[in-house]
C-alpha positions as MATLAB code, in Angstrom:
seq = 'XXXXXXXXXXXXXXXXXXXXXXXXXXXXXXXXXXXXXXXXXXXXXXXXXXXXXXXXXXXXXXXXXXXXXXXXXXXXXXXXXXXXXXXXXXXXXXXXXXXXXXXXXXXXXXXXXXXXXXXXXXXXXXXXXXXXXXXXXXXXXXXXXXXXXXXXXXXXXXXXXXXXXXXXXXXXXXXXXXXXXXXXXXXXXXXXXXXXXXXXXXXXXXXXXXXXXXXXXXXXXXXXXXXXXXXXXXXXXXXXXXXXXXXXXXXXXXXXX';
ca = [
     -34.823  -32.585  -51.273;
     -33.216  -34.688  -48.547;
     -34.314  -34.372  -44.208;
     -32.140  -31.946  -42.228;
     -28.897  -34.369  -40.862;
     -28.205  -34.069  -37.073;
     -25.843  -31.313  -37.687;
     -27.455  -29.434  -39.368;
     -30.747  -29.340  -37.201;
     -27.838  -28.225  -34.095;
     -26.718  -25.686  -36.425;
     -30.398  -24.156  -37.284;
     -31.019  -24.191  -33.811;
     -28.306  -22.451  -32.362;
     -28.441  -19.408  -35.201;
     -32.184  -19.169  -34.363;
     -31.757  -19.118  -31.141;
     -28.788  -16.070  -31.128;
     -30.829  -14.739  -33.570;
     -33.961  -14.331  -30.969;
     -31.021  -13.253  -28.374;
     -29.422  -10.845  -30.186;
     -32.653   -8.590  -30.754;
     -32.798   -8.482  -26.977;
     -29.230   -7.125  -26.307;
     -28.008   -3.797  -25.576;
     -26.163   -3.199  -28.819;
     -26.517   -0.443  -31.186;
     -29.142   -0.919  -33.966;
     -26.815   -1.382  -36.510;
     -25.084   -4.025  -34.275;
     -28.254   -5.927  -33.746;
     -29.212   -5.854  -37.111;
     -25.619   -7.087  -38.346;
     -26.108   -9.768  -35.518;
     -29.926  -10.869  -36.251;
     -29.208  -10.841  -40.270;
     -26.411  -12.910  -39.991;
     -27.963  -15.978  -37.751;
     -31.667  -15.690  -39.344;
     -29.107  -16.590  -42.889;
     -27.373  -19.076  -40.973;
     -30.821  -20.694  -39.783;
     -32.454  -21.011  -43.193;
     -28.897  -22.038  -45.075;
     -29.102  -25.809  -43.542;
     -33.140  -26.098  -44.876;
     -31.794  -24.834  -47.775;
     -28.462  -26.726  -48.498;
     -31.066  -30.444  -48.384;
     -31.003  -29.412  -51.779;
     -27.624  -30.023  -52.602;
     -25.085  -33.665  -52.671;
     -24.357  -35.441  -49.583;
     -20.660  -34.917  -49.661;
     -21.260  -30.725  -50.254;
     -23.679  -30.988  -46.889;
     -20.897  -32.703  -45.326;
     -18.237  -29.903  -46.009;
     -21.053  -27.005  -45.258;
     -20.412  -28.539  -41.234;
     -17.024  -25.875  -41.453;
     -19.109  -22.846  -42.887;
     -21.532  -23.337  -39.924;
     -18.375  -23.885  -37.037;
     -16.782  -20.339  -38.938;
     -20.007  -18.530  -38.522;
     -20.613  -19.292  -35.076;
     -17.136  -18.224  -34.221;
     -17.795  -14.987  -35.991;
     -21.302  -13.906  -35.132;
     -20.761  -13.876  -31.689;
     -18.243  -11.146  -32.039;
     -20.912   -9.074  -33.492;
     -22.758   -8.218  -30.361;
     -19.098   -7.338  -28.431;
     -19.060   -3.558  -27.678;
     -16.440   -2.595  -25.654;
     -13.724   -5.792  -25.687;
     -11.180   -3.233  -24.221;
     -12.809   -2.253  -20.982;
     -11.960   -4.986  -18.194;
     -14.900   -6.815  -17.081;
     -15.662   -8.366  -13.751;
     -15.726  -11.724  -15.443;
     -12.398  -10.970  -16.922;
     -11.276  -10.222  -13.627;
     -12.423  -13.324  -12.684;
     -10.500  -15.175  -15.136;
      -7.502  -12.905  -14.226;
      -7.277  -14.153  -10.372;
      -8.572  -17.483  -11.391;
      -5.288  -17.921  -13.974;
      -3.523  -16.553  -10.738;
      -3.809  -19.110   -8.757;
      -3.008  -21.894  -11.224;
       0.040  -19.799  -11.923;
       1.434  -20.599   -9.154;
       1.853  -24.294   -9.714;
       3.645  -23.518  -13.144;
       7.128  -24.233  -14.063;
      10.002  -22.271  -15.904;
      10.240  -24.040  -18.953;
      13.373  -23.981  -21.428;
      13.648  -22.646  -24.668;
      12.786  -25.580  -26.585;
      10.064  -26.830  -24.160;
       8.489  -23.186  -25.061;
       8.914  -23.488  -28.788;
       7.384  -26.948  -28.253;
       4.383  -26.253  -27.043;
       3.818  -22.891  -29.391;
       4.128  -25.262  -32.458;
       1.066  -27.698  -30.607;
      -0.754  -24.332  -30.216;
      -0.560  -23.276  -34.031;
      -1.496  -26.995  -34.720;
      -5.035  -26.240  -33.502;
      -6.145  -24.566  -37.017;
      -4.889  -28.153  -38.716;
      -5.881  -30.411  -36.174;
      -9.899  -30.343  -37.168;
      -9.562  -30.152  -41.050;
      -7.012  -32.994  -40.647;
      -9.559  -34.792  -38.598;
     -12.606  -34.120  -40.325;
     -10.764  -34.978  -44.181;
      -9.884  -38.344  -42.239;
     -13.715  -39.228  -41.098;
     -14.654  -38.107  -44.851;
     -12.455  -40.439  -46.709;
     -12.788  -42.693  -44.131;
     -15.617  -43.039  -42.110;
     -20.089  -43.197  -43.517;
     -22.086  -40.701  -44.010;
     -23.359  -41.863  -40.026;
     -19.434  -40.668  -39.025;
     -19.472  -37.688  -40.441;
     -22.755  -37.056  -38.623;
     -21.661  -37.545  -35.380;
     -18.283  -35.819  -36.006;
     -19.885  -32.579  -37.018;
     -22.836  -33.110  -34.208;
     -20.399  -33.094  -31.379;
     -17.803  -30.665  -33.093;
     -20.638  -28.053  -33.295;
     -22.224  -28.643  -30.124;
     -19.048  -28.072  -28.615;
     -18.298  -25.232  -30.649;
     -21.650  -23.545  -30.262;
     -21.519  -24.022  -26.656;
     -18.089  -21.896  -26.348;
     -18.596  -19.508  -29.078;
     -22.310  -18.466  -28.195;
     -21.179  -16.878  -24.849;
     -18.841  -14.675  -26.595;
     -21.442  -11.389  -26.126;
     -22.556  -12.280  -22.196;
     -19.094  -13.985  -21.020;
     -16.753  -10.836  -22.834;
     -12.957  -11.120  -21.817;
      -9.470  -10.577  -23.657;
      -7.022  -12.889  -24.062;
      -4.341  -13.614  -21.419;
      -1.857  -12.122  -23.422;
      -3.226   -8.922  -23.793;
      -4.734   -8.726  -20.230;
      -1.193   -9.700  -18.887;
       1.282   -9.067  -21.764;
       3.068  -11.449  -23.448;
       5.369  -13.834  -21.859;
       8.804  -13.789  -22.137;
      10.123  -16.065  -24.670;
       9.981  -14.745  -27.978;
      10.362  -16.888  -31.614;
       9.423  -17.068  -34.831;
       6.663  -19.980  -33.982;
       5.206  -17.214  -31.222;
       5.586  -14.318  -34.271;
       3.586  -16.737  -36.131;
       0.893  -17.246  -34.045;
       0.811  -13.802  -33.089;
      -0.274  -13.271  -36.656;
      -2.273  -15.458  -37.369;
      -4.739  -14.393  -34.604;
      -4.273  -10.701  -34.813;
      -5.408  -11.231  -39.491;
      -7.802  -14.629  -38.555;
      -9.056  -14.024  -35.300;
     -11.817  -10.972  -33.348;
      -9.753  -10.867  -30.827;
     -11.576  -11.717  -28.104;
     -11.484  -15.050  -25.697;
     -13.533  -17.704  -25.577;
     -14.622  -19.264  -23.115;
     -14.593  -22.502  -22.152;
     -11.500  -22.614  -25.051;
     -12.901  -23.358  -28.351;
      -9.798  -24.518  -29.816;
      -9.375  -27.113  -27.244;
     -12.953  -28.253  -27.355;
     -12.994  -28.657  -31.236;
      -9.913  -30.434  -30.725;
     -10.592  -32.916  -28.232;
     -14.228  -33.807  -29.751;
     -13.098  -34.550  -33.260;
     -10.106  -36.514  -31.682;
     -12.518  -38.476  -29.889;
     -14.953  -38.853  -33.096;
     -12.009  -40.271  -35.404;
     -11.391  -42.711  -32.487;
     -14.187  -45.300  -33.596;
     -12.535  -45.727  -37.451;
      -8.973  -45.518  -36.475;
      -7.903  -45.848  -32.692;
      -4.067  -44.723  -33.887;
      -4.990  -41.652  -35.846;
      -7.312  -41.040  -32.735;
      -4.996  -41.206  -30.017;
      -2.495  -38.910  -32.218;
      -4.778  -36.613  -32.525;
      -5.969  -36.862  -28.564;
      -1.844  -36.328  -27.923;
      -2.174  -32.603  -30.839;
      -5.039  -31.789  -28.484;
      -3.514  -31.776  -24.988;
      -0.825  -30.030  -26.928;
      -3.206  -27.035  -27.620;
      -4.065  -26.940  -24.377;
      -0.800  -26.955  -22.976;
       0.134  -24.284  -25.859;
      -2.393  -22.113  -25.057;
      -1.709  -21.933  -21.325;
       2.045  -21.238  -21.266;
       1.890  -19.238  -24.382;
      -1.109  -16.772  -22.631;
      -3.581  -17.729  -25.455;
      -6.030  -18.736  -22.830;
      -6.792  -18.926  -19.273;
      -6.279  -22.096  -17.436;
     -10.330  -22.375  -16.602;
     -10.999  -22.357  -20.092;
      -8.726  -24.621  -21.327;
      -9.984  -27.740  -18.729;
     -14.004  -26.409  -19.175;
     -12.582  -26.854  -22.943;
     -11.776  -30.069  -22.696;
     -14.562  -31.128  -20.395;
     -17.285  -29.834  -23.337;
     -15.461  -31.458  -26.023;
     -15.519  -34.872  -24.567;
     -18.889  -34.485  -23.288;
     -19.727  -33.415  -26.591;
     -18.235  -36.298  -28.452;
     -18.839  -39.275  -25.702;
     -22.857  -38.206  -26.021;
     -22.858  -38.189  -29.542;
];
């Protein structure tokens, strides 16, 4: 039996912690109980896992990321009532709007391909640190990934909006890239936003991670991530505030770390 790694202590904490949380919401039992189950599991897996190889605890850093994008959800009642916050986020996205530009068809198709590269853009990064990096790299790549993570994902239940492109339809270029994406949220996704942008703080803190063992892979993968954040604003994906709070976290995250 091995210590807990620095991950792995974040991820214990942040499962007991929404566990504690989520017996003081307003849910149904049964919601609660789904809720509490699920992160009191989550908190005891990392004690548990010291148990197993080094490279095994390494990989366990994308179970954890998964179930703190999932459990969340759990506590969501009502995602298709308008809330004031997703009001907010409504005007806010108004505003920056205004600045935006009509882009052509293969600008649009462009930045809807950087968009679906957010579900490669981690693995790819994390597989490089792996191969690449020490044990101490993959450490601090799944430290700041999940503390980024966490810290968009855990205000799923108090912070509830939908997605731009449900609050405000989609927009009006249509492809097989935007099909695409379209289905892979609506079969891999709850449905709901995140905010700050979870895809674009993942992205931008294991960019920044990979940037110590190889400063081209790094600034490739810095270049994927202000795709995804460009994707997700034109394509309605996300609101404009959560894509910059999104980046913000991720390179807070990463630069601590």
């Amino acid at each position: 039996m091995h210590s807990l790694r620095p991950f792995e202590l974040i991820a214990a904490a942040f499962f007991g912690a929404f566990a504690v949380a989520a017996t003081a919401s307003r849910n149904s039992q049964a919601r609660r109980g789904r809720a509490v189950f699920c992160s009191v599991a989550l908190t005891v897996l990392p004690i548990a896992a010291t148990w197993l190889s080094s490279d095994l605890r390494a990989w366990s850093g994308n179970l954890y990321l998964a179930a703190g994008y999932w459990i969340p959800a759990l506590l969501v009642n009502t995602p298709e009532d308008a809330s004031r916050f997703e009001n907010w986020l409504v005007r806010s996205d108004a505003r920056w709007q205004r600045f935006a530009l009509a882009l052509p068809a293969w600008a649009t198709s462009i930045l809807e391909l950087s968009y679906l590269l957010c579900y490669v853009s981690l693995p790819t990064a994390f597989v490089f640190v792996w191969a690449m990096g020490t044990p101490a790299d993959v450490d601090r790549f799944w430290t700041a990934v999940l503390l980024s993570g966490f810290l968009c994902y855990g205000t799923l239940p108090w912070l509830t909006s939908r997605p731009p492109r449900i609050v405000r339809g989609a927009p009006p270029a249509e492809g097989r890239l935007r099909a695409l994406n379209q289905f892979v949220l609506t079969h891999m996704g709850h449905g709901l936003n995140t905010f700050p942008s979870g895809h674009v703080a993942l992205s931008v803190a294991a960019a920044v991670q990979v940037l110590p063992i190889s400063q081209p892979a790094g600034m490739a993968l810095l270049l994927v991530a202000f795709g995804i954040g460009a994707g997700a604003v034109a394509g309605r994906y996300h609101y404009s505030v959560d894509v910059v709070l999104g980046a913000a976290i991720g390179a807070a995250a990463a630069l601590l770390i």
